[in-house]
MARFIDREN-738810 format. One record per residue (C-alpha): x, y, z; residue in one letter; chain. Coordinates in nm, 4 decimals, decimal comma, always signed. Layout:
// residues N
        X        Y        Z res chain
        X        Y        Z   A     A
...
This chain:
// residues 279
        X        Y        Z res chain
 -10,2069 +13,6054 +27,7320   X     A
 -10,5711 +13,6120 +27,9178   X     A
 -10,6191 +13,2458 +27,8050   X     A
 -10,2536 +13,1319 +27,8660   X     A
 -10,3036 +13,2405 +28,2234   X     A
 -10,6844 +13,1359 +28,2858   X     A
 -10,5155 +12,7789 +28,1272   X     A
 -10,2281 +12,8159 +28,4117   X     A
 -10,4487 +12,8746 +28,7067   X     A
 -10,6709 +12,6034 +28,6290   X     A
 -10,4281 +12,3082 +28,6104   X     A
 -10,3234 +12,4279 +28,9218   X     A
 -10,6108 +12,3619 +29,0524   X     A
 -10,7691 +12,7228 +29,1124   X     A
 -11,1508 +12,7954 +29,0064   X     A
 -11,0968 +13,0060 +28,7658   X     A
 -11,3495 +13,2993 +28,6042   X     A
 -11,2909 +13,4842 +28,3293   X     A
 -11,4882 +13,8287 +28,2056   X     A
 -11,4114 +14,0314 +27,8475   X     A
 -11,6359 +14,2380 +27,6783   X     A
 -11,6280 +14,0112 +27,3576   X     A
 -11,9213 +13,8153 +27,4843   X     A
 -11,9430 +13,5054 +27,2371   X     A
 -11,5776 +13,4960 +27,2240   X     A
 -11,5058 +13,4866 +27,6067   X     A
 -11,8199 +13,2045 +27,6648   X     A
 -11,6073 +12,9856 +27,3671   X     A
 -11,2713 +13,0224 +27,5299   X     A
 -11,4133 +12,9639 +27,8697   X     A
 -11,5864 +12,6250 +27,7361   X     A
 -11,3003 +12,5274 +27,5403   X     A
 -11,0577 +12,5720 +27,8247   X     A
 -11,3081 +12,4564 +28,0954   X     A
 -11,3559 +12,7505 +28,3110   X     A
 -11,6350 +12,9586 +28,4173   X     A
 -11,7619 +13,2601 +28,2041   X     A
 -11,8965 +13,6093 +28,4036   X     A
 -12,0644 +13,8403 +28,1586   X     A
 -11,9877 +14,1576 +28,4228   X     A
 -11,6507 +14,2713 +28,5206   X     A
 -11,7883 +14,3600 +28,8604   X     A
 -11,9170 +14,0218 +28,8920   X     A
 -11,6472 +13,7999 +28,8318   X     A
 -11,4408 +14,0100 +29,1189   X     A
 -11,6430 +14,0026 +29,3841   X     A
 -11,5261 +13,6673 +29,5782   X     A
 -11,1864 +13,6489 +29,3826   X     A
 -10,8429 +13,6504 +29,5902   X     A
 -10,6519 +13,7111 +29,2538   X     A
 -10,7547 +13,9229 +29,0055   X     A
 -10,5427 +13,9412 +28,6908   X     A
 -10,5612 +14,2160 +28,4124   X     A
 -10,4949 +14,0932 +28,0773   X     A
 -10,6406 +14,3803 +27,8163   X     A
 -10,5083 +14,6393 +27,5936   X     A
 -10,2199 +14,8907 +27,7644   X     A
 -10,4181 +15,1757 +27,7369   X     A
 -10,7130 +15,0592 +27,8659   X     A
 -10,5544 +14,9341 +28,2468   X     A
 -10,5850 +15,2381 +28,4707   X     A
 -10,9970 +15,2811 +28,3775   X     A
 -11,0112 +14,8759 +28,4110   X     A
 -10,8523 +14,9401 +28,7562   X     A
 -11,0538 +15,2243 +28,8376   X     A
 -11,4158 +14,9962 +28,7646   X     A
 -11,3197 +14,6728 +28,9304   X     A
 -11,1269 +14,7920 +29,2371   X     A
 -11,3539 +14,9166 +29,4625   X     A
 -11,5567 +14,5734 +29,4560   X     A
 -11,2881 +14,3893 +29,5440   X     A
 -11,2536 +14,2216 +29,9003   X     A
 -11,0000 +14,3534 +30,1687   X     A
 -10,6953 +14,0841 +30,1023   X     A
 -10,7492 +14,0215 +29,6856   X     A
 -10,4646 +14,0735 +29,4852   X     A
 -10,5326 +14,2949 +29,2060   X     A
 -10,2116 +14,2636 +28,9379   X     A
 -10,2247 +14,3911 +28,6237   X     A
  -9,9584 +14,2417 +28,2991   X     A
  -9,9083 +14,4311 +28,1060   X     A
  -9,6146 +14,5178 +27,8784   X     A
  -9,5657 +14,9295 +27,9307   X     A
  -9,5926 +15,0049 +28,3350   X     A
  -9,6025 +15,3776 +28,3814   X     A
  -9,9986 +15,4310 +28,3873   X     A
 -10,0689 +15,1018 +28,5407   X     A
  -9,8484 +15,1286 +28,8377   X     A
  -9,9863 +15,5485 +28,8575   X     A
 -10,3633 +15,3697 +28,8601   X     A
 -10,2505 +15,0710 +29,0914   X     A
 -10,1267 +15,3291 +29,3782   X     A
 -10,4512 +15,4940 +29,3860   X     A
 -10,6670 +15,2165 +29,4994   X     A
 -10,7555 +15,1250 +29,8387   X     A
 -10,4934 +15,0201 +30,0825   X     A
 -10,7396 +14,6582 +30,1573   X     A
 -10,6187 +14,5858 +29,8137   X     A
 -10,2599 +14,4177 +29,7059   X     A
 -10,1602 +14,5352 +29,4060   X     A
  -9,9032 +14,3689 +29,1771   X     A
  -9,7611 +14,4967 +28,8277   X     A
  -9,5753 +14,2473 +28,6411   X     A
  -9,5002 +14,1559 +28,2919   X     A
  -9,4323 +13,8213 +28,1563   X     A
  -9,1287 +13,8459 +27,9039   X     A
  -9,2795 +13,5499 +27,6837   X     A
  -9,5706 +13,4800 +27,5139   X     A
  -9,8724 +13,2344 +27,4809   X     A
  -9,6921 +12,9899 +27,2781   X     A
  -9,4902 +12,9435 +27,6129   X     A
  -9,5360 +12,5421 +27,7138   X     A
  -9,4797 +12,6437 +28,0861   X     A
  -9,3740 +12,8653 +28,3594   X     A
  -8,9945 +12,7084 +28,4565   X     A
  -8,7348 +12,9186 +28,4068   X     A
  -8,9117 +13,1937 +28,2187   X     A
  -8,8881 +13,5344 +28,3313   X     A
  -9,1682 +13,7614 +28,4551   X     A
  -9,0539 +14,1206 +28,5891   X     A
  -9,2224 +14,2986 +28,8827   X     A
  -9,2674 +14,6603 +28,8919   X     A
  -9,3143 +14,8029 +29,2497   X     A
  -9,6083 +14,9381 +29,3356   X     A
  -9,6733 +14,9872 +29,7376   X     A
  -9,4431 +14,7311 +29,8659   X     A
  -9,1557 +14,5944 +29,6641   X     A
  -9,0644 +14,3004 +29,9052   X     A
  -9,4165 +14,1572 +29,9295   X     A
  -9,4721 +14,1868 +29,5692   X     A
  -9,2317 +14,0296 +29,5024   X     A
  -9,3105 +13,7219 +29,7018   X     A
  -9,6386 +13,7428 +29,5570   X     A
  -9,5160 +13,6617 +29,2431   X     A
  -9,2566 +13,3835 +29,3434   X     A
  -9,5932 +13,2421 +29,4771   X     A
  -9,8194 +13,2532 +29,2370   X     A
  -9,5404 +13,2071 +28,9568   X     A
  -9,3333 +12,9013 +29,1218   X     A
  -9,0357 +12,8543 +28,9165   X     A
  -8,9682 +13,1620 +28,7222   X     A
  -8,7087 +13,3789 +28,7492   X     A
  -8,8545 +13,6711 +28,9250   X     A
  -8,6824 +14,0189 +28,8264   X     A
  -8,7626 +14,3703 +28,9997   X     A
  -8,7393 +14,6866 +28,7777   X     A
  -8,8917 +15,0368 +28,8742   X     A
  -9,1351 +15,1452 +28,6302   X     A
  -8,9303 +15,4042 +28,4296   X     A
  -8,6594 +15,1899 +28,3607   X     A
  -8,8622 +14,9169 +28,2366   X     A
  -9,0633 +15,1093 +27,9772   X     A
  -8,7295 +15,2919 +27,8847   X     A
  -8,5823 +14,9218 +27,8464   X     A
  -8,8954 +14,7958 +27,6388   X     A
  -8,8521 +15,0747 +27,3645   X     A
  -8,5643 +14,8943 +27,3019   X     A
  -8,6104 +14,5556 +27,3978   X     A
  -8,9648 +14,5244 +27,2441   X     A
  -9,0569 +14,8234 +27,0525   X     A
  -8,7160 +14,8578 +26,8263   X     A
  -8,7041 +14,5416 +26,7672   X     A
  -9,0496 +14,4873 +26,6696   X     A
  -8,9778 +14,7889 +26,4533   X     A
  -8,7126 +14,6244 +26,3026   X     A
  -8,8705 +14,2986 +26,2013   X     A
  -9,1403 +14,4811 +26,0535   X     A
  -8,9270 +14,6592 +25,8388   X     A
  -8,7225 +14,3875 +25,7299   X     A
  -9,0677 +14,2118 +25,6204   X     A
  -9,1649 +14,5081 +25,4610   X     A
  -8,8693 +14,5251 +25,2684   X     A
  -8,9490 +14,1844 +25,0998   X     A
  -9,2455 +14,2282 +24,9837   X     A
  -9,2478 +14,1792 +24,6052   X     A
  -8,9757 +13,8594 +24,6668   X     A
  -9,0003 +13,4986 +24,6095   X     A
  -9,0070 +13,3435 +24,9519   X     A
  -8,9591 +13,0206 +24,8475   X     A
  -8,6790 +13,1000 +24,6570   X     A
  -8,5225 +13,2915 +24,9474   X     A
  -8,6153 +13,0087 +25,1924   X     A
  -8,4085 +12,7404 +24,9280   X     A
  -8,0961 +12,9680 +24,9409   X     A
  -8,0802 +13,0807 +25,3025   X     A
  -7,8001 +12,9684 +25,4929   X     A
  -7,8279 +13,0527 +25,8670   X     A
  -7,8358 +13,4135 +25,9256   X     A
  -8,1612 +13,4510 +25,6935   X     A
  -8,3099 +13,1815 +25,8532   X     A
  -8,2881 +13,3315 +26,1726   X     A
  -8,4155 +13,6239 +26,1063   X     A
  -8,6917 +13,5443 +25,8682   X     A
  -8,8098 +13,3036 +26,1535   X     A
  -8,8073 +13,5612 +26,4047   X     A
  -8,9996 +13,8590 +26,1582   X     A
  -9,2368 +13,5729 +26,0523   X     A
  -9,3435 +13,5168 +26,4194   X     A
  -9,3560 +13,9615 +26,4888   X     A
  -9,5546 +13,9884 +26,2043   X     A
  -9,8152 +13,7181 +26,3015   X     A
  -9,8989 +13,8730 +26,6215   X     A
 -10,2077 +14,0762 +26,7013   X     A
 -10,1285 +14,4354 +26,5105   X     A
 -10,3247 +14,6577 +26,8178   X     A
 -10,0856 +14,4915 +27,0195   X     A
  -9,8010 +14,6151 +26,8393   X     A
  -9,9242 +14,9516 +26,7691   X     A
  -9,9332 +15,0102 +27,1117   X     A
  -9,5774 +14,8658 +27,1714   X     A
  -9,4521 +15,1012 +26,9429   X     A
  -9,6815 +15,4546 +27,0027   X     A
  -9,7617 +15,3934 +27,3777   X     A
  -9,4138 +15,3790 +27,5390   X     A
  -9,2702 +15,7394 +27,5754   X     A
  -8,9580 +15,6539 +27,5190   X     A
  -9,0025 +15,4772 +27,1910   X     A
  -8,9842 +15,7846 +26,9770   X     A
  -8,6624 +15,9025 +27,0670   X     A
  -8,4882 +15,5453 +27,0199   X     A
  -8,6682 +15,5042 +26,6582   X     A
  -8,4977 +15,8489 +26,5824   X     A
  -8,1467 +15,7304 +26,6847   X     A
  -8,1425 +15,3966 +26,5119   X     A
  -8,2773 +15,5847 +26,1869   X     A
  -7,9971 +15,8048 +26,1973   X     A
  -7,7867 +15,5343 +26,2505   X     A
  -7,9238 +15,3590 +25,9666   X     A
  -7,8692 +15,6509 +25,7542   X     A
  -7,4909 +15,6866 +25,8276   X     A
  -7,4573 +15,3388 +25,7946   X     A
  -7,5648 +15,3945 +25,4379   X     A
  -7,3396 +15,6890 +25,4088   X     A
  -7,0336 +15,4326 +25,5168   X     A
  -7,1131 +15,1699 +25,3030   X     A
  -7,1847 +15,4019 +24,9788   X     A
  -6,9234 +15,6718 +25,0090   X     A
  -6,7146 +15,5706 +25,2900   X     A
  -6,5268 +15,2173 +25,2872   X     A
  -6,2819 +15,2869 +25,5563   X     A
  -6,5221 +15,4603 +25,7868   X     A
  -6,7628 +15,1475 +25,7990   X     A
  -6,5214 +14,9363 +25,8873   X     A
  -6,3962 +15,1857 +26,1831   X     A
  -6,7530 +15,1601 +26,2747   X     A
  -6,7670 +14,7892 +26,2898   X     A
  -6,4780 +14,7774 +26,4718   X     A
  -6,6005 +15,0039 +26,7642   X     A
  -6,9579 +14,7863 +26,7259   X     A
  -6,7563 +14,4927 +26,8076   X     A
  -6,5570 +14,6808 +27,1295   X     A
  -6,9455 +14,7653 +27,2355   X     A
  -7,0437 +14,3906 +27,2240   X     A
  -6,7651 +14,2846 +27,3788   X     A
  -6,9243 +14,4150 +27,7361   X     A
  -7,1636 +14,1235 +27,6515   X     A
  -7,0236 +13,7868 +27,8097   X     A
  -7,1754 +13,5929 +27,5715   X     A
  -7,0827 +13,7910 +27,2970   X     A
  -6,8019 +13,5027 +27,2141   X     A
  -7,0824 +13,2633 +27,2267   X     A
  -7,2802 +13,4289 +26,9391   X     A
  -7,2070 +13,2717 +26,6516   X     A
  -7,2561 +12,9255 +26,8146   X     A
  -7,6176 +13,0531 +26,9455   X     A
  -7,7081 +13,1727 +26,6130   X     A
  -7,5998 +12,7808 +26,4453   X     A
  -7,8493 +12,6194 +26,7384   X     A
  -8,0768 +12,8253 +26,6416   X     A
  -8,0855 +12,7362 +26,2739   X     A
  -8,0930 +12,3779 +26,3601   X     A
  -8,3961 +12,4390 +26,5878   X     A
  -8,5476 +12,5715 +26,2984   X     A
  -8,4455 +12,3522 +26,0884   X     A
  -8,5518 +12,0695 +26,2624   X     A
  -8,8852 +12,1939 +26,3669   X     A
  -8,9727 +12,2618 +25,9862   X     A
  -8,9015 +11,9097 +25,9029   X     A
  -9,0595 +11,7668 +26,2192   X     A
């Protein structure tokens, strides 16, 4: 997401300067994207009035910790990234001449723009004027507020169960034949092989951390494999119970507006795909 964003500041017209300890990679990325390249972290924050954090989770609160105190009185320091407990603990402990701003994009560097997509701000110091921060620097995306807790306890399920669930799903076709699969899928494969083809291809540090960073991770992976488990029960030994269960899974999804709208949603999506494969 470091290039996506050194790309977005620099249409916008913004001098932009980027710094990563991957020497030879950061000097290629700056050249390719035309930006400047500062081998020190120290350096390249000096004269900045935003400085954003784009680097492993676990990693943020001693990035914070280095660059901080050479920052000028006014700079924004925000940090994106996708678990929020120690970066918002790291971002309070800096000096007040400093704004700091936690956010997290909810899309990735594939994204074509910024309208409409949705970036969630996690207060830090001042909620309001965080917020407006973002709305600022971020024209046109939906803005969302969430306290830090809730949003990691959201993105064990929202990012790590289903990334744990599309790996598993790819894991359990290895030893297929895709192609064959691919010929005979009708929409709900499709779908889903899209959308484990896409998990899979991401960096794997990235997802490690998604999945053995967040705190509450853990205790959602051990309800949806018991879940799992009975499911099998059901479906083995239990005819009448599973479809009891569906039943109830379909009064649950009925709290869901757009619940009705599912099936349609899925069929777009399949001709998306579709269409994009033969494009």
């Amino acid at each position: 997401m470091g290039v996506w964003f050194a790309s977005y500041f620099r249409e916008r017209g913004y001098e932009v300067s980027i710094s990563d300890i991957r020497l030879d990679e950061a000097r290629a990325i700056a050249e390719s994207i035309g930006v400047d390249m500062v081998e020190e972290n120290h350096d390249v924050v000096r004269d900045a009035d935003l400085v954003l954090l784009s680097i492993p989770i676990r990693g943020i609160p001693e990035v914070i910790g280095e660059v901080a105190p050479y920052l000028k009185d006014g700079a924004i320091l925000m940090d994106i990234a996708s678990l929020k407990s120690d970066s918002v603990d790291a971002l309070r402990k800096i000096k007040q001449e400093i704004r700091p701003v936690s956010v997290h994009p909810l899309f990735g560097p594939s994204a074509e723009g910024i309208e409409g997509a949705t970036i969630v701000v996690i207060p830090v110091a001042d909620p309001g004027s965080e917020a407006e921060v973002a709305n600022r620097v971020f024209r046109g995306a939906k803005i969302v507020v969430c306290q830090a807790d809730g949003h990691d306890r959201a993105m064990a399920t929202v990012l790590g169960l289903s990334y744990f669930l599309n790996l598993s799903f790819v894991g359990a076709l290895e030893g297929e034949d895709l192609s064959l699969l691919k010929e005979l899928s009708g929409t709900t494969f499709t779908v889903q092989y899209a959308l484990a083809q896409s998990v899979v291809n991401e960096d794997p540090w990235l997802i490690r951390s998604l999945l053995s960073e967040n705190e509450f991770f853990k205790d959602k992976l051990d309800g949806f494999l018991s879940h799992a488990k009975r499911l099998r029960e059901m479906i083995l030994e239990e005819p009448n119970s599973f479809t009891a269960r569906i039943e109830g899974m379909k009064e649950f999804m009925r709290e869901d507006p757009d619940y009705l709208k599912a099936d349609e949603l899925r069929l777009r999506v399949f001709e998306a795909i579709d269409a994009f494969r033969a494009s």
